[in-house]
C-alpha positions in Angstrom: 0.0 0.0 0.0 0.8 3.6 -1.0 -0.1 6.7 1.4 -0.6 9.5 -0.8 -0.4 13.6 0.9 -1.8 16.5 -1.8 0.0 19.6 -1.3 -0.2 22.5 2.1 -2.1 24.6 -0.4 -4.8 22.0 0.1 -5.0 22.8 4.1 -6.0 26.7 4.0 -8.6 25.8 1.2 -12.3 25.4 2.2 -13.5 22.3 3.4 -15.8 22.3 0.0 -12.4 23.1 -2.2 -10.5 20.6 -0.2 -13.4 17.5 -1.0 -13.6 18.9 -4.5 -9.3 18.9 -4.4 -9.2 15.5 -3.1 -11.7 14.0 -5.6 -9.4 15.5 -8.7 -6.3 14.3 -7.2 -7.7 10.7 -6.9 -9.4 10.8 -10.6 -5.9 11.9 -11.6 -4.0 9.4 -9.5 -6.7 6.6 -10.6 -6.0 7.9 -14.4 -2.0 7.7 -14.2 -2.0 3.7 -13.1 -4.9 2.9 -15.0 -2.2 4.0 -18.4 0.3 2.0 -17.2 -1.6 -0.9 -16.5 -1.5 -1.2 -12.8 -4.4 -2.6 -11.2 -5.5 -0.4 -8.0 -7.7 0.5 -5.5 -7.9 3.6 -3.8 -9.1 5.1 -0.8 -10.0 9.1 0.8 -9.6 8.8 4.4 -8.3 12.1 6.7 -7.5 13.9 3.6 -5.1 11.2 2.1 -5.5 8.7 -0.3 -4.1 5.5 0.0 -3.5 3.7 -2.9 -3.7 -0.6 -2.7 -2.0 -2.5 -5.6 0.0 -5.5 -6.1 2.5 -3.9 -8.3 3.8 -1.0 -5.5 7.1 -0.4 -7.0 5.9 0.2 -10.7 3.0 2.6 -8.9 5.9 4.5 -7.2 7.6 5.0 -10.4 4.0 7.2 -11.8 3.2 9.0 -9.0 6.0 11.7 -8.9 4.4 12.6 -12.6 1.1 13.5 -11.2 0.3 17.1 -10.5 -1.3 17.6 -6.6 1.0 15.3 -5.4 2.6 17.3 -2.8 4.6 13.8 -0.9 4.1 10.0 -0.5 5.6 6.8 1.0 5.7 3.4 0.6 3.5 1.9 3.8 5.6 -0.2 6.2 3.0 -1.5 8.3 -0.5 -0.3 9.8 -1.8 -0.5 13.7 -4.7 -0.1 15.6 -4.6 3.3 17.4 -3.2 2.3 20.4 0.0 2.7 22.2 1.1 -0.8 22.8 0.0 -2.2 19.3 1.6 1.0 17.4 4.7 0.1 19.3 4.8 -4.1 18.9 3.6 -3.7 14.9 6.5 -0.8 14.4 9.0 -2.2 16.2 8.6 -5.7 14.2 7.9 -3.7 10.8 11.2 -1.3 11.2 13.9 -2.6 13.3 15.6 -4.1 10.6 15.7 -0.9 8.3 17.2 1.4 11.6 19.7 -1.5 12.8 23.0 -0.4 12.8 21.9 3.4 11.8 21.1 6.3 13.0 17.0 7.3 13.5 14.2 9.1 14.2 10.5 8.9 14.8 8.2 11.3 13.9 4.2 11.3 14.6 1.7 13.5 13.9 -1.9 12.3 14.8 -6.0 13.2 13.3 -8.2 12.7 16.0 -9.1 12.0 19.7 -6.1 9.7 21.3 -5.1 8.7 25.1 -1.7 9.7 23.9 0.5 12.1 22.7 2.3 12.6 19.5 5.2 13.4 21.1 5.0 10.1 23.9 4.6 7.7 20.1 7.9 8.7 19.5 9.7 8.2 22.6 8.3 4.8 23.1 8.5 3.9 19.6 12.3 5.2 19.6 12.9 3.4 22.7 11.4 0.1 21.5 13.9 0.7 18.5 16.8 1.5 19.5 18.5 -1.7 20.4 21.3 -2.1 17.8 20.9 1.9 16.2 21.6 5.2 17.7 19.0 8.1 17.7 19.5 11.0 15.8 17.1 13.8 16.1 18.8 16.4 13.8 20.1 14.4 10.5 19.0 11.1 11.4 19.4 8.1 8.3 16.3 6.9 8.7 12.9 8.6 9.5 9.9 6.2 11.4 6.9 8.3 10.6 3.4 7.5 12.3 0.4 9.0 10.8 -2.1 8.4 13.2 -5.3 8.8 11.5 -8.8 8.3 13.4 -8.7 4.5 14.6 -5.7 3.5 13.0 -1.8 4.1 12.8 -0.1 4.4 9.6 4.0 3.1 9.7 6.2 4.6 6.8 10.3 4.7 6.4 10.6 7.2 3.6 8.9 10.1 2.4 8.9 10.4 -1.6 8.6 13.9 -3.7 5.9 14.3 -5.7 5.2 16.9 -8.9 3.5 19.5 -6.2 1.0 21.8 -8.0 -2.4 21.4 -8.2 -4.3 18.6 -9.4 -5.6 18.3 -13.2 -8.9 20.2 -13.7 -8.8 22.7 -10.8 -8.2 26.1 -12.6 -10.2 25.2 -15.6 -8.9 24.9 -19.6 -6.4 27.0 -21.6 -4.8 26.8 -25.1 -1.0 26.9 -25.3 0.7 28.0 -28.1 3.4 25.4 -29.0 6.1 25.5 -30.9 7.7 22.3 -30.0 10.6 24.4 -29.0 12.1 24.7 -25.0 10.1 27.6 -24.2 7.0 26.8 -25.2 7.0 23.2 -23.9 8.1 24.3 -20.3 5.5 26.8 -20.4 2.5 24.3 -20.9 4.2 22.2 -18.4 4.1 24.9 -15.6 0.4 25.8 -16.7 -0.1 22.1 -16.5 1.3 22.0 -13.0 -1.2 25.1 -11.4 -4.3 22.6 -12.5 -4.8 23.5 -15.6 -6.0 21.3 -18.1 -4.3 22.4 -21.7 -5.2 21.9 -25.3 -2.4 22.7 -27.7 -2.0 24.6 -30.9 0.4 24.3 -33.6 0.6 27.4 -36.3 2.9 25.3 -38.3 5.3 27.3 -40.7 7.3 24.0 -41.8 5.8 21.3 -43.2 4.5 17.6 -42.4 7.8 16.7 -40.7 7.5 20.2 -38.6 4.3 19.3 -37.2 5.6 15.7 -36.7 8.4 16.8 -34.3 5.7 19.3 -32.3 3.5 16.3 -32.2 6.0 14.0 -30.5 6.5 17.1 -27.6 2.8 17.1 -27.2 2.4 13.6 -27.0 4.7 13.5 -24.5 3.8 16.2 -22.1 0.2 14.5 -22.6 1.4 10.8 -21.8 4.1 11.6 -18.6 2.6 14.5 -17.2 -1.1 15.0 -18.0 -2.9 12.4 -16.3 -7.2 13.2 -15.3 -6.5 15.4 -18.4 -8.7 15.2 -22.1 -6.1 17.0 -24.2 -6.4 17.8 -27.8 -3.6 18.6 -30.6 -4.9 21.4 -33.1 -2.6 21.9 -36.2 -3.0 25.1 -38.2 -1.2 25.5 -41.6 -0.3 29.0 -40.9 1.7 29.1 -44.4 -0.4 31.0 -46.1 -0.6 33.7 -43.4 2.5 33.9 -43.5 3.2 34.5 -46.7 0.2 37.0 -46.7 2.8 39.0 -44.1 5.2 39.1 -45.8 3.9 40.7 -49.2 1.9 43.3 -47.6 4.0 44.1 -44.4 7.5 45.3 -44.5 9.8 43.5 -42.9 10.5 45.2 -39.6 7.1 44.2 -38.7 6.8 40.7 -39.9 7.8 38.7 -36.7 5.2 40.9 -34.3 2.4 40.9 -36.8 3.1 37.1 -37.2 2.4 37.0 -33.7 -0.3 39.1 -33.6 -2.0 36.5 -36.0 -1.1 33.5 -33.9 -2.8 35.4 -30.8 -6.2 35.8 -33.0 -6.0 31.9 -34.7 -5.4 30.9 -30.8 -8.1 33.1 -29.3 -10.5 31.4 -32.2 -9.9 28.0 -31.6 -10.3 28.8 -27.3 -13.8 30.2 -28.2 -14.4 27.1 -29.9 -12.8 24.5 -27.7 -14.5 26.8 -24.4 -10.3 27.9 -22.9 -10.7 30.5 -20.8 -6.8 31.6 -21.4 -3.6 31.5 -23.8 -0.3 30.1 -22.7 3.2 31.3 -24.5 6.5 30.7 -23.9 7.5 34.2 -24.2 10.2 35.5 -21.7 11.2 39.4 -21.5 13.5 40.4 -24.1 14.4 37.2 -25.0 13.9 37.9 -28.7 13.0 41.3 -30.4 8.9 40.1 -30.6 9.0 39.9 -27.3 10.3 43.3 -25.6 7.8 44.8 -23.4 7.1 47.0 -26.2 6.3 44.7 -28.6 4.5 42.5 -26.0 2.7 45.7 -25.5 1.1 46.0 -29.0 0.7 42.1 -29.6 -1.5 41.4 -26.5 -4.5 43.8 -27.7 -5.6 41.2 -30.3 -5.9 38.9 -27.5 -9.9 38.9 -26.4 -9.0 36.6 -23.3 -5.7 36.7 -20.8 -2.7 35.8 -22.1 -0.3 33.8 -19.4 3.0 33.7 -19.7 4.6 31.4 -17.1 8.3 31.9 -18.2 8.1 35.9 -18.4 10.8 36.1 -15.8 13.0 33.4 -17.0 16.5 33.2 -18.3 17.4 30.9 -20.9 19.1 28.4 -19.1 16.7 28.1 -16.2 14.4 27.1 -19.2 16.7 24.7 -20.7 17.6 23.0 -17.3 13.6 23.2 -16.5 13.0 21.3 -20.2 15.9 19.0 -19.3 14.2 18.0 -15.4 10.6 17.4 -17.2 11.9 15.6 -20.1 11.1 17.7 -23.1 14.5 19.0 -23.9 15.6 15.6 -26.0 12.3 16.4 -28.2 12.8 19.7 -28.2 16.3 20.0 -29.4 15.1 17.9 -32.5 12.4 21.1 -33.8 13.7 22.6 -36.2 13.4 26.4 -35.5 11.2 28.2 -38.6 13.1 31.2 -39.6 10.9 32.0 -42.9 10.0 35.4 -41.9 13.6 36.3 -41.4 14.4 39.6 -42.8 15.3 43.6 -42.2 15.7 44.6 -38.9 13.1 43.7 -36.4 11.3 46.6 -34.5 11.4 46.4 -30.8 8.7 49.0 -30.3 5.6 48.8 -32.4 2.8 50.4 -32.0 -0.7 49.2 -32.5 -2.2 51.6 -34.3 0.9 51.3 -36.8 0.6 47.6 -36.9 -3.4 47.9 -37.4 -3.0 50.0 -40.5 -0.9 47.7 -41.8 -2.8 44.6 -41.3 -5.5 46.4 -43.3 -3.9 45.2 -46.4 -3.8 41.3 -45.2 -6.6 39.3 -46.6 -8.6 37.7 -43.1 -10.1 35.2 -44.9 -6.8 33.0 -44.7 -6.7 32.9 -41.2 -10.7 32.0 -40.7 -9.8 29.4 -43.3 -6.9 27.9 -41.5 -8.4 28.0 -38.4 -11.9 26.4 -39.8 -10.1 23.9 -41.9 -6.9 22.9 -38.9 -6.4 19.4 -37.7 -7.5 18.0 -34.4 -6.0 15.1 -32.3 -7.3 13.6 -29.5 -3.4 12.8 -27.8 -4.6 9.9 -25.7 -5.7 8.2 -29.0 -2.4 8.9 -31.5 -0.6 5.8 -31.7 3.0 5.3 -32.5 2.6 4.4 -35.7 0.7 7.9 -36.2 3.1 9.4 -35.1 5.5 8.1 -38.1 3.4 6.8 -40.7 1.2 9.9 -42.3 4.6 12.4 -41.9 7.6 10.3 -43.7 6.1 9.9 -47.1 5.1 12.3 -49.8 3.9 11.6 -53.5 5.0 14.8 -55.2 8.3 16.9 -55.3 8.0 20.6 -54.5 9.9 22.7 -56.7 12.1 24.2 -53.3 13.2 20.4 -52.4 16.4 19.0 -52.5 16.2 16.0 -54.6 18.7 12.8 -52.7 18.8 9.9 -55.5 19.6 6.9 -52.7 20.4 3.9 -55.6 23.4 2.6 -56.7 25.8 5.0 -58.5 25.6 2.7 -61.8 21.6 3.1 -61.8 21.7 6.7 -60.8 24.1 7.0 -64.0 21.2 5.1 -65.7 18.6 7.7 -64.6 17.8 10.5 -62.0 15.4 13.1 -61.9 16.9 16.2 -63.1 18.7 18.0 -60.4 19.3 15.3 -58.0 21.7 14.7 -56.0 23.4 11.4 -55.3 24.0 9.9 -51.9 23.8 6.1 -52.0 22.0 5.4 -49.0 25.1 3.5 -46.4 26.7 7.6 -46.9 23.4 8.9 -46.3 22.9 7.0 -43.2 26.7 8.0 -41.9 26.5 11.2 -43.4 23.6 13.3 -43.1 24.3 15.8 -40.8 26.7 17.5 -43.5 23.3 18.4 -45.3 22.4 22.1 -44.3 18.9 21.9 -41.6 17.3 24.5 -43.0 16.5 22.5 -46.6 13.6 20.2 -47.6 14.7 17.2 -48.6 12.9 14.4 -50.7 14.4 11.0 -50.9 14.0 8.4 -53.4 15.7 4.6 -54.1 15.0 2.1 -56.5 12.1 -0.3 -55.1 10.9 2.7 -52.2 12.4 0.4 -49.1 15.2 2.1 -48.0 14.3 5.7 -48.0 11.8 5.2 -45.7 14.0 4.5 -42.6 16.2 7.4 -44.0 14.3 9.9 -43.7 13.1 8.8 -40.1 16.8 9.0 -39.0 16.3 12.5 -40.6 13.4 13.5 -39.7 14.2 12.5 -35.4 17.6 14.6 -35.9 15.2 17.8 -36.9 16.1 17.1 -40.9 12.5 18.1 -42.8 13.2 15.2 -44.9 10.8 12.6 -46.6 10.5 9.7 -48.7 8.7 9.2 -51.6 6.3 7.2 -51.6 7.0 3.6 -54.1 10.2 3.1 -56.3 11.4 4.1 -58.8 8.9 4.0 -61.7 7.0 6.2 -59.6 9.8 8.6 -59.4 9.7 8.7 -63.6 5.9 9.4 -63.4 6.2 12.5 -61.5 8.8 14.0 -63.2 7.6 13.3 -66.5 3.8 14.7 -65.5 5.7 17.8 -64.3 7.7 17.8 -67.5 4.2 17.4 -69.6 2.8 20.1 -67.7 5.7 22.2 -67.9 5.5 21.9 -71.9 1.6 22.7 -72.0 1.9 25.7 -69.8 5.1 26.8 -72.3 2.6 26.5 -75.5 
């Protein structure tokens, strides 16, 4: 058995907030080792919970991911709430863990007792303390006794949990994510304060782009959000883009981008009923996000904008991605620097900003936000995650073209322009390839692409395979070619 304590914020709540507290933390709780497969059974009793399960280790291994979870131990043994048994049933359950070290007991009590707190712990200590030495001050091991109404719970150690508050206390919010450090740890920490988070992509990249922001989400969803329904929403927010950057000059393109992202997020929050946003934007961190610019991005917003790393330096956020576990995913995003260009403003103004948004055409961002994808996280699969973003059936005109055969067949034929890499080179040598490149892949029966790409695609390439051998290879080119010719005439 497991005793489970929700955090000291729980205590100065009201006793309707703390019944309401303890119910999410359980449905969370009962959520996390229901994924993993654990059978359980859990109990409320004097504001714990006590989990019962065959499998304790493996339960002790989820429940420092579970937000409410201020502490929680391992049970040693339990008593009935009285001196003499609370001493026999702890002295059998514990003297072998304090024999030949140093010790404590601790007890704290709920409830109407003969006895003291403080006269538990000398007897108990007493009883113990044949073959170990007491140690009030930095003892090795701590006895605790929770005395709890009729009985006495026994525990040696006292476990960390996530803290925070538990899933579904504060309500809903959409996070903006990137995929990148900032934005990750940012719906981590909104995560944390009981907040239960859809997430939104405004992909610039392409299939592979959305991929890599995928596998963050996925994750934060699968270690960290358990009682939580989360959804991914995926917004090609291409064509905006390029909408920007025709009409607006280029000192404005990064705060009017995210001017656009605020209003795409604020529309799908109406529709999916989040009361907030979530960025990862920190002060001065980049030039969109000076308090200036911050300034004249957050009017577009029609609902309060948090920003949980505002105060953060980099490397707090880096070691804060590394301690959750997103900073291996992150590191693999490839960072979308389309709308590179001039010299960024640091202080717009809105009213500038509005008169030059009159020339952008709103019916691309309705449309991308009408026509975006939806995921439900708990139901993407792995091969989801790899199977629709690896393949294409067309080349775009910007790709780089990597014929993988046999140097004799690519002498035979390649498409025009390609380059050659025979796949073993490829596979050693990939990371000579600049990142910032598309890259389509091809090989002579379709079977070897595939996996590199994947290797690619995991090391933040935006690289895919086409889809079949070769012959399909000659097809496309030779339709572009034919339509190439009848455009010409």
């Amino acid at each position: 058995m497991i005793v489970v304590r929700p955090g000291a914020e729980e205590a100065i709540k009201s006793g309707r907030t703390r019944q309401f507290w303890r119910e999410k933390l359980r449905d969370s709780i009962a959520d996390a080792l229901t994924r993993g497969g654990i059978e359980h059974e859990l109990r409320l009793s004097f504001g714990r919970i006590f989990v019962a399960t065959p499998r304790v280790d493996e339960a002790l291994g989820i429940l420092p991911y579970v937000f409410g979870v201020s502490t929680f131990s391992p049970v040693r043994a339990v008593a009935p709430a009285e001196m003499d048994e609370i001493v026999r049933i702890g002295k059998e359950a514990c003297h072998g863990t304090v024999r030949g070290r140093t010790y404590a007991v601790r007890c704290g009590r709920q409830g109407g007792h003969s006895f003291s707190s403080v006269e538990v712990e000398r007897t108990l200590g007493a009883a113990l303390n044949e073959g170990a030495t007491v140690d009030l001050d930095n003892p090795e091991v701590t006895v605790r006794v929770e005395v709890l109404g009729g009985r006495a719970v026994i525990t040696e150690e006292r476990r960390q949990g996530a803290g925070g508050l538990p899933a579904g206390m504060q309500g809903r919010a959409l996070a903006l994510l990137s995929g990148g450090y900032d934005s990750a740890v940012a719906a981590w920490r909104t995560m944390r304060r009981g907040v239960e988070l859809d997430l939104l992509l405004c992909n610039l990249g392409g299939a592979a782009q959305e991929r890599m922001v995928l596998q963050v989400a996925k994750f934060l969803y699968e270690a960290w959000g358990h009682g939580q329904q989360s959804r991914f929403h995926v917004l090609d927010f291409r064509p905006v883009m390029e909408d920007i950057r025709a009409h607006i000059r280029p000192g404005l393109w990064q705060v009017a981008l995210k001017r656009q992202m605020y209003r795409a997020g604020c529309r799908v929050a109406a529709e999916t009923k989040a009361e907030a946003l979530v960025t990862g934007e920190a002060i001065g961190q980049v030039s969109s996000q000076t308090l200036g610019n911050l300034q004249a991005i957050e009017p577009v917003a029609d609902r309060p904008v948090l920003r949980p790393l505002l105060g953060f330096d980099k490397q707090e956020i880096l070691d804060a991605a590394r301690a959750i576990g997103t900073a291996p995913l992150s590191e693999r995003v490839r960072e979308t620097c389309a709308l590179a260009g001039g010299r960024p403003a640091v202080r717009s103004r809105p009213g500038t900003l509005e008169r030059a948004e009159a020339a952008l055409d709103p019916a691309l961002l309705a449309h991308g936000v009408e026509g975006r994808k939806v995921l439900d996280l708990r139901k993407v699969t792995p091969d989801e995650l790899r199977q629709p973003y690896l393949f294409v059936r067309d080349i775009s005109e910007d790709a780089v073209v990597i014929d993988c055969q046999p140097r004799h067949m690519y002498r035979a034929w390649h498409a025009p322009g390609a380059e050659h890499w025979e796949a073993d080179r490829l596979a050693r040598d990939y990371r000579r390839l600049p990142r910032e490149k598309t890259y389509v892949l091809y090989c002579t029966f379709g079977t070897q692409t595939p996996v590199l790409a994947e290797l690619m695609q995991q090391a933040g390439y935006e690289a895919y395979a086409f889809e079949g051998g070769l012959s399909r290879v000659q097809a496309c080119v030779e339709g572009k070619e034919t339509e190439a010719v009848r455009r010409a005439v």
